[in-house]
N, C-alpha and C positions, 0 to 999 in steps of 0.2 A: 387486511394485511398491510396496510400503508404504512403502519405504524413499525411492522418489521425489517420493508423497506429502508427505512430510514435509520433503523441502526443498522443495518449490511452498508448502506452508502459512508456510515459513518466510521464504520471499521474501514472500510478501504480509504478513507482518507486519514483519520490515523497511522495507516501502512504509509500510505505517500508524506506523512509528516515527517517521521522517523526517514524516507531515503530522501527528503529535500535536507534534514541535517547534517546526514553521510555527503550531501553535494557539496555543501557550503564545509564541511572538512575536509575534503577531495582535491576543494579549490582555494584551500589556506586562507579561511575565511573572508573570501571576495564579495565588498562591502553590498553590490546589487544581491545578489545570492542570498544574502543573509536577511533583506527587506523581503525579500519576494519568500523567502522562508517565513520571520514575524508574524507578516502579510497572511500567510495558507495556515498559520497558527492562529490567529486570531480568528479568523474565518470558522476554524475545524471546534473551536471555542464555542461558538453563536453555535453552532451546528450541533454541540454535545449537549449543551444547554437547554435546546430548543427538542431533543428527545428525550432529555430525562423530566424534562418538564411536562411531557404527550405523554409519560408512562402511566399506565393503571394503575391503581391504589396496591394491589397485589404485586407489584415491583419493586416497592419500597425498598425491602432491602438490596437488590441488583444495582437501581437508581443510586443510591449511597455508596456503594461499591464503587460504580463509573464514576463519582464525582471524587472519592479518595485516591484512588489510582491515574484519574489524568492529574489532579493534582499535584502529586508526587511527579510526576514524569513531565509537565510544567514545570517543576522547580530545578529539576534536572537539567532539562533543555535550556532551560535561562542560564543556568550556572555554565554548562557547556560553552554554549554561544560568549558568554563574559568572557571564558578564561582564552578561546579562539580570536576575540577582538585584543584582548590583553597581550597575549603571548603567543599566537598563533598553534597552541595547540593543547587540547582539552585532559581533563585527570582523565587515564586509562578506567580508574575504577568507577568515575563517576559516567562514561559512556557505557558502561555495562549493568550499572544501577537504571539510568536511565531507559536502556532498551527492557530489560527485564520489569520496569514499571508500564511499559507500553505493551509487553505481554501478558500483563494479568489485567489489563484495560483493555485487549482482544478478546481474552477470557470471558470478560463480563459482561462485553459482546455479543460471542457466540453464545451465549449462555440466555439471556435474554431474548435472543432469535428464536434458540429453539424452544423456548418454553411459549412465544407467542406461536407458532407454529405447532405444536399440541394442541392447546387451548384452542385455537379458530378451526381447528379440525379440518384444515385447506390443506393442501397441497401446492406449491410454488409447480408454475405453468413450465414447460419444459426448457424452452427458449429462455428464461427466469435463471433454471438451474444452469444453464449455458452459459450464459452469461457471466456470472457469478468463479464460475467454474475456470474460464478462461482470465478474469481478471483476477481471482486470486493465482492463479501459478504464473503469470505474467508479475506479479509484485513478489512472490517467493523466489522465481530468478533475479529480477533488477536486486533484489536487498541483497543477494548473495555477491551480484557484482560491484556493486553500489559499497559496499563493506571492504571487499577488494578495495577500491579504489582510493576509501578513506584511508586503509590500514596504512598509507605512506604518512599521513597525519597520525599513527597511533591508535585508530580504533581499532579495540581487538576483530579478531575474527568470529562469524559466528559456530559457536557450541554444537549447533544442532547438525544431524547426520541428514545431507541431503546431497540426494544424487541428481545437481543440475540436466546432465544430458536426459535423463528420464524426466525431470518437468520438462522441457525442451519439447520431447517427442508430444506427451502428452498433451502440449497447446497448441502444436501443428499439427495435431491428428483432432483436436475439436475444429479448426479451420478447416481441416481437410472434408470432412464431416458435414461443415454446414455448408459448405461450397457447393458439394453433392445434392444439396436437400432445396437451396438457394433457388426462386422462382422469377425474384425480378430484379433488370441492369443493378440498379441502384444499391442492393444486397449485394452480390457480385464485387460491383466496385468497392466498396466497403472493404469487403472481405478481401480483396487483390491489395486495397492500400495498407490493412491491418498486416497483411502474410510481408509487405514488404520491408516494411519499416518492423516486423517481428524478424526477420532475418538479422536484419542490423542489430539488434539487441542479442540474437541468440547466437551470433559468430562470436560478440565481444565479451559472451557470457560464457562461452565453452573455449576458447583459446588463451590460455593462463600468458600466452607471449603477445598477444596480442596491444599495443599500443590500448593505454585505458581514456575512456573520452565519456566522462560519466554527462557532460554536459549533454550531448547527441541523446544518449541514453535516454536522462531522465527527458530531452522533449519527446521524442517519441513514446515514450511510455505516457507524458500525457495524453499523446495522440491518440494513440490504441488506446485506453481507458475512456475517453469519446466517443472513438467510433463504435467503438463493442455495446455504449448504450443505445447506439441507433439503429444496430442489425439486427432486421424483423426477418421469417421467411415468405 
């Protein structure tokens, strides 16, 4: 299953590519923001590369898939960032081309996941599904407020029908959960420094009056995206 690993890590950085771009149009294209973006793109590159390249022969067409749709949504992303260094702020249609190329690049993803997950006839270990569970609705809130924050830059809003306060609950009721289950300090603390720094994220994610501070945001979402791979029970 290593090899499923590795597309799940790859989709969640996908996710964080797409809100490091929402950051760097949040922040009217703030020249540090926009390297340390390039920067997590090139990286996420070498990274897609290097599992389309570990796929089975029996992938072939998935693998051709992930490579037409990041590159679409690469060229996207490039055109973005130009016309943000140009004129400080991007074609409405082409952020929405853009994120809809990054959705059927998740697609192709999750799709590949679960067909290795058939085939190896395993089961992902619980604490696995945990894990997994809590960083993606931790990235389905930040993109919701993340989008907020751009949309003073013109990124639309996003389409889809999501009721933030119920992901909200749902990822402080997995913390609440493994806290319960939690056997040693070092888990504990984990889990204390994750709920805290998730608080800051989910006050600024449920208060639409709220002062927006996408910066704060997105560090702690790195943060928690860290710790969550280290909490064992």
């Amino acid at each position: 299953m290593e090899n499923e690993q590795s597309v799940f890590e790859l989709s969640v950085n996908v996710k964080t590519l797409l809100l490091k771009y929402y950051h760097v149009q949040a922040d009217e294209g703030n020249p540090q923001l926009v390297d340390e973006l390039l920067s997590h793109r090139d990286s996420v590159l070498a990274e897609k590369n290097a599992v389309v390249a570990a796929l089975p022969a029996q992938y072939s067409l998935e693998g051709s898939a992930v490579n037409e749709h990041w590159d679409e949504f690469d060229r996207l992303l490039n055109q973005n960032i130009t016309e943000i260094r140009e004129s400080n702020y991007p074609e409405l249609q082409v952020v929405t081309l853009m994120r809809e190329a990054q959705r059927s690049l998740l697609d192709d993803l999750s799709l590949i996941s679960e067909k290795m997950q058939i085939y190896s006839e395993t089961s992902l270990s619980e604490m696995v599904l945990w894990e997994r569970r809590q960083k993606n609705l931790l990235l389905d809130v930040v993109e919701r407020y993340i989008e907020r924050a751009a949309s003073s830059m013109g990124a639309p809003l996003t389409i889809d029908s999501v009721d933030i306060a119920s992901l909200c609950k749902q990822f402080e009721r997995g913390i609440t959960e493994l806290q319960s289950k939690a056997s040693t300090p070092e888990t504990q603390r984990l889990l204390s420094k994750i709920r805290s720094q998730w608080l800051f994220i989910e006050t600024a994610a449920t208060d639409d009056g709220a002062r927006l501070v996408p910066f704060l945001v997105m560090r702690y979402t790195d943060s928690i995206l860290n710790h969550l791979e280290s909490v064992t029970l």
